[in-house]
C-alpha angles and dihedrals in degrees: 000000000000105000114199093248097196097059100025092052096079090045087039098057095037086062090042091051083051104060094238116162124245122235092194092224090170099081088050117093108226100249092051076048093056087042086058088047095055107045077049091062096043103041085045136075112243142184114201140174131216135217131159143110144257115220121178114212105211094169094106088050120123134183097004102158093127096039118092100229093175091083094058095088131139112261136176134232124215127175155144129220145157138217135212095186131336083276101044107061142147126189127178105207116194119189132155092001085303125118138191134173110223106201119189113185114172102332088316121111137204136176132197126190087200107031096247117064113049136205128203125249138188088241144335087257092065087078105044104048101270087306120128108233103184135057094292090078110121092039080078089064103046102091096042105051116132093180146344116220128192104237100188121259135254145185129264119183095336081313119126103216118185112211124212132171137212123214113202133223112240086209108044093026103035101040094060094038093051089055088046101051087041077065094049094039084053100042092052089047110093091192123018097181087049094232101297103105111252127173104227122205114245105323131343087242088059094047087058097040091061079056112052129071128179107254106179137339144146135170129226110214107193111196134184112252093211097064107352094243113151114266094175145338110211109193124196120188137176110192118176124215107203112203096181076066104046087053088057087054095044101034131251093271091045097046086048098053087042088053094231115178128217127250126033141297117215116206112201122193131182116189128183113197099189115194139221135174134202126046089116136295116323114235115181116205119212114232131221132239118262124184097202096059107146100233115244122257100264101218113237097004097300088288091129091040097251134146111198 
């Protein structure tokens, strides 16, 4: 790794002086870096916090008349959360004066609009969109990484941080992110006929997987260079809903009662799950079941797939 020695050897000699261990990150190859990333955030204990935005890009959009296109406005996430493991996680999202608590507990997953009573859900993906909020994120990218590149490092706050980014794989990304944020779109979305009375082929979620593809996206892993421990993931995704492609699913009447548009619509969503570690040992409780959960507030209508 080529460290910037004019701007790194303040920062450098402080943490000598101070004793601080080196991890010798410099005989490790970035992508053996981010491996080493990733198996930190899921053996430790971690408390995060989460903050991005959701914008909604129209401009492919044709004959729209009967699509609202007024709820398809930009809108920010904010959250906290802590985890106990990369199994064992809680994050309280806020967005739009909305809130909802996300619980995993062992590949089990719950949601409360108030905090108290929980449903069930498939994932916690389900509510954000397809993107991991809690300290397993980068085990979402494992699989899919085309390449890992050094980016330099740099100092925060006295801190030497190492940058590396991840390009992902439109196939072996894509293709299973795509299906994961179709089952969040559907699962946001009250009523995915719109009230007229469609007949919809197989599942919703099927219907808008046939529809998505994965357009662009990368993450940014910052790392401290002392002892390699996370500091931040900054995920940046581009995911297009092709509506030409949905009517084909549904059919031509059907797309017509529904008011589907032509053309694509292209979500793109950029998260930063910042770390900490320390307050005291993390301990997850798993919540139980209640049928009378109040749903959460789905933002814009459940269009970016997300549930807060």
């Amino acid at each position: 790794m080529h460290l910037r020695p004019v701007l790194l050897l303040p920062a450098l000699l402080a943490l000598a002086a101070c004793g601080s261990p080196s991890t010798a990150t410099s005989a490790s190859s970035p992508a053996q870096i981010v491996q080493a990333a990733t198996h930190q955030l899921d053996s430790t204990s971690q408390h995060f916090t989460v903050a991005g935005g959701v914008t909604l890009d129209t401009s492919e959009l044709r004959h729209v008349a009967g699509f609202d296109l007024s709820q398809l406005q930009p809108f920010t996430i904010t959250g906290d959360g802590e985890a106990e493991s990369a199994s064992r996680a809680q994050v309280v999202l806020h967005a739009e004066g909305h809130s909802v608590t996300v619980v995993s507990y062992d590949g089990s997953a719950w949601v409360s609009a108030d905090g108290a009573r929980f449903a069930q859900i498939a994932s916690a993906q389900q509510v954000t969109g397809g993107i991991s909020t809690s300290s397993g994120v980068l085990d979402q990218f494992a699989a899919g990484t085309a390449g890992v590149s050094d980016m330099g490092s740099s100092v925060e706050g006295g801190v030497v941080l190492d940058h590396l980014h991840i390009d992902l794989d439109p196939t072996t990304f894509g293709g299973p992110f795509t299906t994961t944020f179709a089952d969040a779109f559907a699962a946001s979305a009250g009523d995915p006929s719109g009230g007229c009375g469609c007949h919809l082929p197989a599942t919703f979620a099927q219907v808008v997987a046939g529809a998505t593809y994965f357009k662009t996206g990368g993450v940014e892993v910052y790392t401290r260079h002392d002892n390699g421990r996370v500091v931040r993931v900054e995920t940046d995704l581009g995911i297009a809903l092709d509506f030409d492609r949905m009517a084909q699913e549904v059919g031509a009447s059907c797309a017509c009662e529904m008011g589907l548009p032509s053309g694509s619509m292209i979500t793109n969503m950029r998260i930063t799950d910042s770390f900490t570690q320390g307050g005291g040992a993390v301990t997850i409780q798993k919540p139980s079941t209640d049928p009378k959960a109040p749903a959460p507030h789905a933002e814009n209508g459940g269009v970016s797939g997300f549930t807060v």
